[in-house]
N, C-alpha and C positions, 0 to 999 in steps of 0.2 A: 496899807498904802506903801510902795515901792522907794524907800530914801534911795533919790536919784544920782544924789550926790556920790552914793558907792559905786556904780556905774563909771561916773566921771572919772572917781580914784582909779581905775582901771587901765586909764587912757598912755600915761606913762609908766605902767605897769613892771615894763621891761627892764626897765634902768632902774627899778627900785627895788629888784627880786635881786638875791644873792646866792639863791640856787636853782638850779633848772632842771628839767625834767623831761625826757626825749624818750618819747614812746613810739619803738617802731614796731610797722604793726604793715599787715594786707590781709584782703578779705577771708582768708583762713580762719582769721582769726575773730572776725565778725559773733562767733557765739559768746566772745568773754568781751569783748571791744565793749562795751559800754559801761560794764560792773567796775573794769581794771581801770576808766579813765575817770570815774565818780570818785574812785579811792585817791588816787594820787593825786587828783584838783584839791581831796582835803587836806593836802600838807600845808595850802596855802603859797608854794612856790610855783615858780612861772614853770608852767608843761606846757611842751610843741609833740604835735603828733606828728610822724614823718609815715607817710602809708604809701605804701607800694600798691597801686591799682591795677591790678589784674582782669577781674572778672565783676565786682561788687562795689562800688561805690557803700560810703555810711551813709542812713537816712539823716535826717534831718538835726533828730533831737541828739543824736550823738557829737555831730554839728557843733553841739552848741556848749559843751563839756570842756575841753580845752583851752587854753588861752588860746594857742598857733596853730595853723595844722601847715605841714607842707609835701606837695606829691611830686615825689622824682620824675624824671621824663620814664617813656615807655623802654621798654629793656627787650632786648628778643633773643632766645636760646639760651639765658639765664636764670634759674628758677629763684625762690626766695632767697635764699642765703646770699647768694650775686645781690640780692636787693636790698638786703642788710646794710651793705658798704655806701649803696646810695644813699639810702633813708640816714644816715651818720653826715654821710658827706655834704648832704643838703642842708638836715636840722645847724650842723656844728657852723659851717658859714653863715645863715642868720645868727646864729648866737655870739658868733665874735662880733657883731655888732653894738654888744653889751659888756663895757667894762667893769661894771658893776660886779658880775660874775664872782660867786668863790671855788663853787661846785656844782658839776654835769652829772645827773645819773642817766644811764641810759638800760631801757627798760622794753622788754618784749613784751606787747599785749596780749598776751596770753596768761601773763604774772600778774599777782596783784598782792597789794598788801593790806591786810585786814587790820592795821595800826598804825595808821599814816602819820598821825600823832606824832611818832617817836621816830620822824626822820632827823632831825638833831642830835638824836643818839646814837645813830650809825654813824653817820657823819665824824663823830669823835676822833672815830678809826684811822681819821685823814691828817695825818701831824708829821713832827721833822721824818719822821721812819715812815713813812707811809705814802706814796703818790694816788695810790690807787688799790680797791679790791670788790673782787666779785662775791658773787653770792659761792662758788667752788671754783676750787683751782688747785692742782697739784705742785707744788712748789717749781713755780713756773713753766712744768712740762705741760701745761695746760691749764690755759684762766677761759672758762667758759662766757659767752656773752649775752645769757638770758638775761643777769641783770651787774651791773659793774659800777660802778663810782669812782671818778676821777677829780683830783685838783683841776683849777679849770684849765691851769698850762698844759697840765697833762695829755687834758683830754685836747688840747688844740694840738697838739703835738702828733695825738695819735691823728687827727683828720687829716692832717697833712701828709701821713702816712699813708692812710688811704688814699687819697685821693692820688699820689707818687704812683700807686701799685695798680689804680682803676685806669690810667692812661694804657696801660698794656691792655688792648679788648681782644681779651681768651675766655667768652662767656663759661662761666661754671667751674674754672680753676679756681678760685679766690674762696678759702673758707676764714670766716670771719675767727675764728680761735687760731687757726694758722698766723695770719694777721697779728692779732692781738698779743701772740706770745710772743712771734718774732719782735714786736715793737717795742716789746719790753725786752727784750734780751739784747735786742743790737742798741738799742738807747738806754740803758741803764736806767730805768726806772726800777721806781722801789716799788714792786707791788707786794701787797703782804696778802696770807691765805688769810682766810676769816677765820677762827678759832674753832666754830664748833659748823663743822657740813655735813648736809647730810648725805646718810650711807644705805646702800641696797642692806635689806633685810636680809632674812636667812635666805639660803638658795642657792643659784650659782654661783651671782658675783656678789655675795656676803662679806660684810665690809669695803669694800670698794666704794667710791665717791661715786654718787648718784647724779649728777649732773643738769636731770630733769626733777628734779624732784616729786618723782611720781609717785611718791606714798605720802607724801605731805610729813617728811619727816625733819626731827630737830635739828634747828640751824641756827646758826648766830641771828641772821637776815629773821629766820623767823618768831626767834626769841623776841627780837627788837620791832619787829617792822609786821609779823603776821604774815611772812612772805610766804606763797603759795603758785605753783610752776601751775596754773590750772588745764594748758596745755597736754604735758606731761603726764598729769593724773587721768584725762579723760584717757588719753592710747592707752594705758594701763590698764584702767580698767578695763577694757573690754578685753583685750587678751587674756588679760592674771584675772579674771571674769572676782572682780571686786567693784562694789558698791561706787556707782556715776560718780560726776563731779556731781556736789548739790547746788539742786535748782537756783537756789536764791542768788548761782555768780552765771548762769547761762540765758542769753536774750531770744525767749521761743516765739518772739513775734510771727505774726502771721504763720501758726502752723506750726512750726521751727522749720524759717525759712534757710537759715545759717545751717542746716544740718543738713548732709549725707542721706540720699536715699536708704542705705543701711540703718542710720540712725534716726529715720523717720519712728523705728520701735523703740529707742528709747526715748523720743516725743514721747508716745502713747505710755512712755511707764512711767516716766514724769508727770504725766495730766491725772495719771489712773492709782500708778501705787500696786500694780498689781505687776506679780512675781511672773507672768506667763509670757508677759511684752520682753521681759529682762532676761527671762530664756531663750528666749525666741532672738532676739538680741546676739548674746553670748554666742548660740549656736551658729550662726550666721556671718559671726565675725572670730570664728578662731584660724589663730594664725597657720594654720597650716590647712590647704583647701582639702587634702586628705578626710580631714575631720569634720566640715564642714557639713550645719544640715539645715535643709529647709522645709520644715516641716510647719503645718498649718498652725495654728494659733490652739483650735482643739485639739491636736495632740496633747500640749500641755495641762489638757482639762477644761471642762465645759461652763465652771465658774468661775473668776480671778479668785487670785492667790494671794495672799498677806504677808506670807511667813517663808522661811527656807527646808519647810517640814518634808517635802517631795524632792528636796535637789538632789538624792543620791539616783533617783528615778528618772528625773527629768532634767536637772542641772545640762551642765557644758559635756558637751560628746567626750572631751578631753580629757576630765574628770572620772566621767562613768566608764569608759572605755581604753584608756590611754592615747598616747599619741603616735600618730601610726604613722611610720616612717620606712616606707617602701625597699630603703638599703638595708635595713639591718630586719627584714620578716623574720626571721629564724628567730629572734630570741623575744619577738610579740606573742601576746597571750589574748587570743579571741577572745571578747566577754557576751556578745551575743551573735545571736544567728543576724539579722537585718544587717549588722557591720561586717560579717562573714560573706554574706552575701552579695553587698554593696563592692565589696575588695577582692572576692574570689577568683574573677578572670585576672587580676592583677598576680594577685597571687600563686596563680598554678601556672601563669606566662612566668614569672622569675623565675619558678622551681625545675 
């Protein structure tokens, strides 16, 4: 039986939360949208979803996750990021309704934290030296805004920034890190970096601040919080052809209705488990359409697949063959005839 009473406790809810929680979010983001606002409801502090409606409204049951939700007016000739400044501009005027306030996160639904538990612990971070800090940021040449924490003066300070710079409508000039850093620079705030961010792997930009966190790697945010750019991870994978986000954070309702005609196949290797959807996948989506192959499902073999025991045979084109870049032919190394084939009139029109 339902104690109604905790219902009721809900009713002044607002005035008695001393942190808030501003997840913005549009139907992009509909595959993590339900996993990332289950986690952050369990902090127990007040969350407002601020969604940018483009194409997708949320069904019902995601509805009902949230404390707040609120939808900016329609935008036209400005893509997501223009809507970022909205989704701030809207949440942060209801929330100065609330003196109660100590501290704003504001969070892209695409991030989620697998230890909501331990929001008190980041939080520490917020003392006489500190106004504000994101998940990365370059010693103020860049505080990215996947996910940020502000004092709450802070953070009203920053909307009124916004909202100064949104009066100017030049749809698509306004990048929200532009913003962010200027705001901090021309106002003297104290933002501090987080101690531990994470960094690209080996490769090209090895060591360099990753921003996206798209290997899921060690970070202060995730020491503390389980923080995870899920976002981030899924692009990755499919180019750097590494293992999906896992299932248990993406919502395949009906079908996977949230996904891309392209990643209708990794629907099928998520439902399956079999290596041939996940090839098939790969090939289909490598970045460079040079490479790109569409090839029927048996190609990859007439039984599903388990293991990665075939991928030097049947893996990513990019893998098996290199990446084939039209300016520089002279120093490619053909590895089969079908790719010689595929690229030959290209090839003896440049020569």
């Amino acid at each position: 039986m339902v104690d109604k009473s905790v219902k009721f406790n809900l009713n002044d809810f607002p005035f008695r939360a001393n942190v808030a929680i501003i997840i913005t979010s549009y139907d992009g983001h509909l595959l993590f949208l339900k996993q990332s606002l289950l986690r952050y409801k369990m902090t127990g502090v007040y969350t407002i979803c601020s969604y940018d409606f483009q194409h997708k409204v949320p069904p019902a049951d995601i509805f009902e996750i949230p404390n707040s939700w609120v939808f900016k007016h329609k935008t036209f000739g400005a893509g997501k990021r223009n809507g970022w400044l909205w989704d701030i501009l809207y949440a942060g005027n209801i929330l100065k309704s609330f003196s109660n306030l100590k501290v704003v996160f504001t969070v892209n639904s695409d991030c989620v934290w697998d230890r909501p538990e331990n929001i008190n612990e980041v939080i520490k971070f917020l003392d006489k030296d500190c106004d504000m800090m994101a998940v990365t940021g370059n010693d103020n040449k860049m505080i990215h805004t996947c996910a940020v924490m502000y004092k709450v003066n802070t953070f009203f300070r920053f909307v009124e920034w916004v909202s100064d710079n949104l009066k100017n409508n030049i749809p698509e000039s306004y990048s929200p890190e532009v913003l962010l850093r200027d705001f901090v620079y021309y106002n003297n705030i104290k933002n501090k970096d987080a101690p531990v961010q994470p960094k690209f792997p080996d490769g090209r930009y090895s060591g360099s601040i990753d921003h996206y966190s798209c290997y899921n790697q060690d970070s202060t945010w995730k020491r503390i919080l389980g923080y995870r750019n899920l976002g981030g991870e899924h692009k990755a994978s499919c180019i750097q052809h590494l293992e999906p986000v896992p299932v248990e954070y993406c919502d395949l309702r009906n079908g996977g209705e949230y996904l891309s005609a392209h990643e209708s196949l990794l629907y099928k290797y998520y439902m399956t488990k079999d290596k041939r959807w996940l090839y098939k996948y790969w090939a289909e989506g490598e970045d460079s359409y040079w490479n790109r192959r569409y090839y029927p499902l048996d190609y990859y073999g007439d039984v599903p697949l388990y293991d990665d025991s075939k991928r030097k045979e049947l893996g990513p084109p990019s893998e098996r063959l290199g990446h084939f870049d039209r300016w520089k032919y002279q120093s490619f190394v053909l590895k089969d005839d079908e790719y010689y084939e595929k690229w030959k009139k290209i090839i003896d029109k440049e020569m």
